[in-house]
N, C-alpha and C positions, 0 to 999 in steps of 0.2 A: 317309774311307770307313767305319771303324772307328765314329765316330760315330753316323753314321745306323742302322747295327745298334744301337748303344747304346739308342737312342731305337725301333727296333724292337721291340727285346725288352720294354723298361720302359715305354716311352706307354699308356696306353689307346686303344681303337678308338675313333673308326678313325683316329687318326694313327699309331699305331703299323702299318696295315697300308699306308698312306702312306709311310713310311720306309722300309718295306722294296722299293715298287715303285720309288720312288726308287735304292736301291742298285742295284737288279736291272736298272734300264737304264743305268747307268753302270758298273756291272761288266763287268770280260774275267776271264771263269772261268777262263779261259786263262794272264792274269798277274796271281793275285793274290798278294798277298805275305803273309808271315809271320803280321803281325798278322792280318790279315782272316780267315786260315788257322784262326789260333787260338780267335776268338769266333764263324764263320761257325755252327758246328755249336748253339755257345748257342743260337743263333736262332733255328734250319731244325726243330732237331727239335723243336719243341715248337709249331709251328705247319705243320703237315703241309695243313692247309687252301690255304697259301698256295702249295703248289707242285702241286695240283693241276693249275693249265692253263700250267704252267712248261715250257718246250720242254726244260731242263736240269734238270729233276725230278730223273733218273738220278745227273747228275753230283752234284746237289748231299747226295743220299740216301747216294752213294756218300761222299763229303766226310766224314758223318753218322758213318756204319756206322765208318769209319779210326777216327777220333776218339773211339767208345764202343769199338769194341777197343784202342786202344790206353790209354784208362782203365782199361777192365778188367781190363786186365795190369797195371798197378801197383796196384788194388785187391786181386788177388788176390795181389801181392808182400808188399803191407803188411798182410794179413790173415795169412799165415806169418808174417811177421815180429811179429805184437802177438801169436800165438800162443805164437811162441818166447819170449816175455817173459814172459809169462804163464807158463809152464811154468817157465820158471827162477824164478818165483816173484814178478816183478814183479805188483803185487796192481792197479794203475790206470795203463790205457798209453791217454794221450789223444790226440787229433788237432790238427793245428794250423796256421794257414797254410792254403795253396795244398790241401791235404791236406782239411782240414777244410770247407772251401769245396765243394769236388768233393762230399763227402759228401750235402752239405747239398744242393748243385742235382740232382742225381740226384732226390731226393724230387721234386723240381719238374717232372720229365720235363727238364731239360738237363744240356747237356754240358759244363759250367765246364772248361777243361782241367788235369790232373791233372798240373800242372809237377813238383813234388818232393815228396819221401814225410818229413813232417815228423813226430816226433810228441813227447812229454810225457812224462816219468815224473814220481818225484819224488826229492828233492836223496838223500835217503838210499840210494834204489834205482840211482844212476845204477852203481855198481861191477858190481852183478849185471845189469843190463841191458848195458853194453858187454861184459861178457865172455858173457852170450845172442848178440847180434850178431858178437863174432867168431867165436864157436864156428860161426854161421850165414852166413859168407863176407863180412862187409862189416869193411872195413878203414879204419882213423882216419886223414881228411885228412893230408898231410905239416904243414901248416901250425897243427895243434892241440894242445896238451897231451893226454897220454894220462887219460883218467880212474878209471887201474887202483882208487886210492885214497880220491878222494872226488869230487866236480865242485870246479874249478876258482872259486875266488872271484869271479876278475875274465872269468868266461863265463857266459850264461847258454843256451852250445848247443854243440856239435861236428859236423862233417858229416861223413861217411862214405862209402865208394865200395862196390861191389860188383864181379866180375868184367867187367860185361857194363857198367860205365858209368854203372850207377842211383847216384843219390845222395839221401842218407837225413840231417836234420839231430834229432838226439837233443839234444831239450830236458829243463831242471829247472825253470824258471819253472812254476808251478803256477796253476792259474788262481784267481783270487780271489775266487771262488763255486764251490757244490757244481759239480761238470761234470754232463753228461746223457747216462747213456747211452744207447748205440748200438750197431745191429748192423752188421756189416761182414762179409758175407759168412760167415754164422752165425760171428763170433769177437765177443765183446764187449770194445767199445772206447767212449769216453768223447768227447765234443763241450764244448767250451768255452760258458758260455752263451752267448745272441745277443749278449750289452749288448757280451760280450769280443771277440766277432771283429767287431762294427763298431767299437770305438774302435780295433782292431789294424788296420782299413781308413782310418780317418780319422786315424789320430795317424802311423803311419811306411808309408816306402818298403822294404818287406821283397823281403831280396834274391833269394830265393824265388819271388818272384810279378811275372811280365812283365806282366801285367793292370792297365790303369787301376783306381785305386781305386774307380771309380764303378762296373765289373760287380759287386764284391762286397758295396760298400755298400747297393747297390740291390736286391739278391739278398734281405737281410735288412726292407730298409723299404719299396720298394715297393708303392704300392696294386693294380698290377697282376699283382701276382707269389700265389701258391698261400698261402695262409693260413699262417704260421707262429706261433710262441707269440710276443706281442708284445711288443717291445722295451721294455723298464722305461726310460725315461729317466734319472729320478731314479739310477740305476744307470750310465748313460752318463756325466752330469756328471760322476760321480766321479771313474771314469775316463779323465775329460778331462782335469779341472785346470786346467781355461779357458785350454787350449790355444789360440791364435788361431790358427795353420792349422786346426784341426782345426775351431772356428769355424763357419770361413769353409767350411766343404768343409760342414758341415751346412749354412747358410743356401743353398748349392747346391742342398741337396736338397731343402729349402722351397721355395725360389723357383721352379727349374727343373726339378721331379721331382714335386712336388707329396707331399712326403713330410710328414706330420703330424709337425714338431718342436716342441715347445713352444718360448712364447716366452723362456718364463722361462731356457731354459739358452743361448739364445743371446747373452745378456747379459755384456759384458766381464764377467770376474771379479772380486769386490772387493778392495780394495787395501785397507789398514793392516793392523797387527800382528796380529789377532786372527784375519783373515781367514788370513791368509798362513799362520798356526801350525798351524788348522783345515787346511790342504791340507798340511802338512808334516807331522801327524800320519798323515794319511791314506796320504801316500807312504810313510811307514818303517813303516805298518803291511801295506801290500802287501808291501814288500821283507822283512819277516820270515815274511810270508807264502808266498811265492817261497820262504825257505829250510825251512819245515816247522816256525821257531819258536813261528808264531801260527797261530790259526783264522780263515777268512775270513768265519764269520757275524759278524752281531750281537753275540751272547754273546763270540764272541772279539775284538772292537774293543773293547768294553765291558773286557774279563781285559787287553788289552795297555795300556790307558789307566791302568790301575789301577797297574799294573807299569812303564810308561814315560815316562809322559807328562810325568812332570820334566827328562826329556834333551833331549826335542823343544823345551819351550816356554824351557828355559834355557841350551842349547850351540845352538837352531837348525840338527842336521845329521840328514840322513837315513840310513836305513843305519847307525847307529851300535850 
């Protein structure tokens, strides 16, 4: 069932408003389940046309109305809370995940639902950002290292709880382009580029997000979705690494979405030495990136080459 909404929201007319009469006669408003629960609102509000001569207008408006208040209560939770970081001096508190996603379809007139409150600092700021958080009632998973000191080597997140049950995961991975800001309920906060939250929808299952990967993917490339700034590929591959799941989920959206991917990155990745060193520089240049030791422009891949590139191309390990 969850499908044919998929295909609602993202077809063009008029299959897309095909799929939707489709659901509508096979739906009991009565017992729909969780998931259906969770993307119905995607749908509904953003095509108000279609519930016009709906005998269940009411119900499914009402559906609508839950689903944007109860977004707007964790937009408004996480807008305190980037304040409080802010205040204690964190200088860039970015969005991320499930989090960042919400932000984005909001602009679009939907309702992506607003699972967990994820967000970004960086490696140096995490000491002063967990002690902003606990000063402001949210408390470190049992199952974490505390990050009194520094962050953790072998993490690149910690999750947190609040009184009332919200949970909040404070990241240091830094995105590996300038981020863009954003406003959030007049607090400025920070958006990962597009290229970043498609390969983080094509490459992993984040524990974060109940959503097939195909609502967020499509959220971003879409022909039928609100004009956004358009996805650089040549900036996707990178952050591919000719990943073959990830691939395969793009030629998805060629084939079945009608999404303009080139051909050229759909292409196994190439194989021998030169190539493989070329993607292995690339990775230990992210992961120094991640820690605040390199810059993610140009200029900075250019200074880390200059500086490292004997380790990569002669020990072969990343991260080192």
């Amino acid at each position: 069932m969850t499908g044919l909404l998929l295909r609602a929201l993202y077809m063009p007319e008029p299959e897309a408003r095909a799929n939707w009469r489709e659901w509508r006669e096979r739906a009991d408003l009565d017992r729909l389940d969780s998931a259906v629960l969770r993307v119905l609102p995607m749908v509904a509000r953003g095509r108000p046309e279609w519930l016009q001569d709906d005998p269940a207008a009411a119900i499914l408006l009402g559906l609508c109305r839950r689903a944007w208040t109860q977004n707007q209560l964790r937009f408004h939770l996480l807008a305190r809370t980037a304040a409080a970081l802010r205040e204690a001096g964190v200088e860039q508190v970015s969005l991320t995940g499930s989090t960042a996603f919400a932000l984005l379809s909001s602009r679009n007139k939907s309702l992506r639902p607003l699972e967990t409150l994820e967000l970004l600092v960086s490696r140096a700021e995490v000491p002063a950002a967990y002690h902003a958080l606990a000063a402001a009632g949210w408390k470190l998973s049992r199952e974490y290292p505390s990050p009194h000191a520094a962050a953790p080597d072998h993490l690149q997140a910690v999750w947190l709880e609040d009184a009332r049950g919200e949970r909040l995961q404070l990241g240091w991975r830094q995105p590996a382009s300038a981020p863009n800001p954003a406003d959030l309920l007049h607090t400025r906060v920070y958006l990962p580029p597009n290229e970043e939250l498609l390969a983080e929808a094509l490459l992993t299952a984040r524990e974060s997000c109940e959503l097939d990967w195909r609502w967020d993917a499509l959220s971003l490339t879409s022909p039928s979705q609100a004009p956004l700034p358009a996805v650089q590929w040549p900036h996707v591959a990178i952050l591919l690494d000719g990943n073959e799941a990830a691939l395969a989920r793009l030629r998805e959206l060629r084939d079945k979405w009608n999404v303009a991917v080139p051909a050229a990155l759909l292409r196994p990745a190439s194989s021998g030495f030169l190539h493989e060193r070329v993607r292995a520089i690339r990775r230990d240049h992210a992961w120094h990136v991640a820690r605040g030791s390199a810059r993610s422009s140009a200029t900075g891949l250019a200074a880390y080459c200059a500086r490292r590139w004997w380790r990569v191309f002669l020990r072969g390990s990343d991260a080192s």
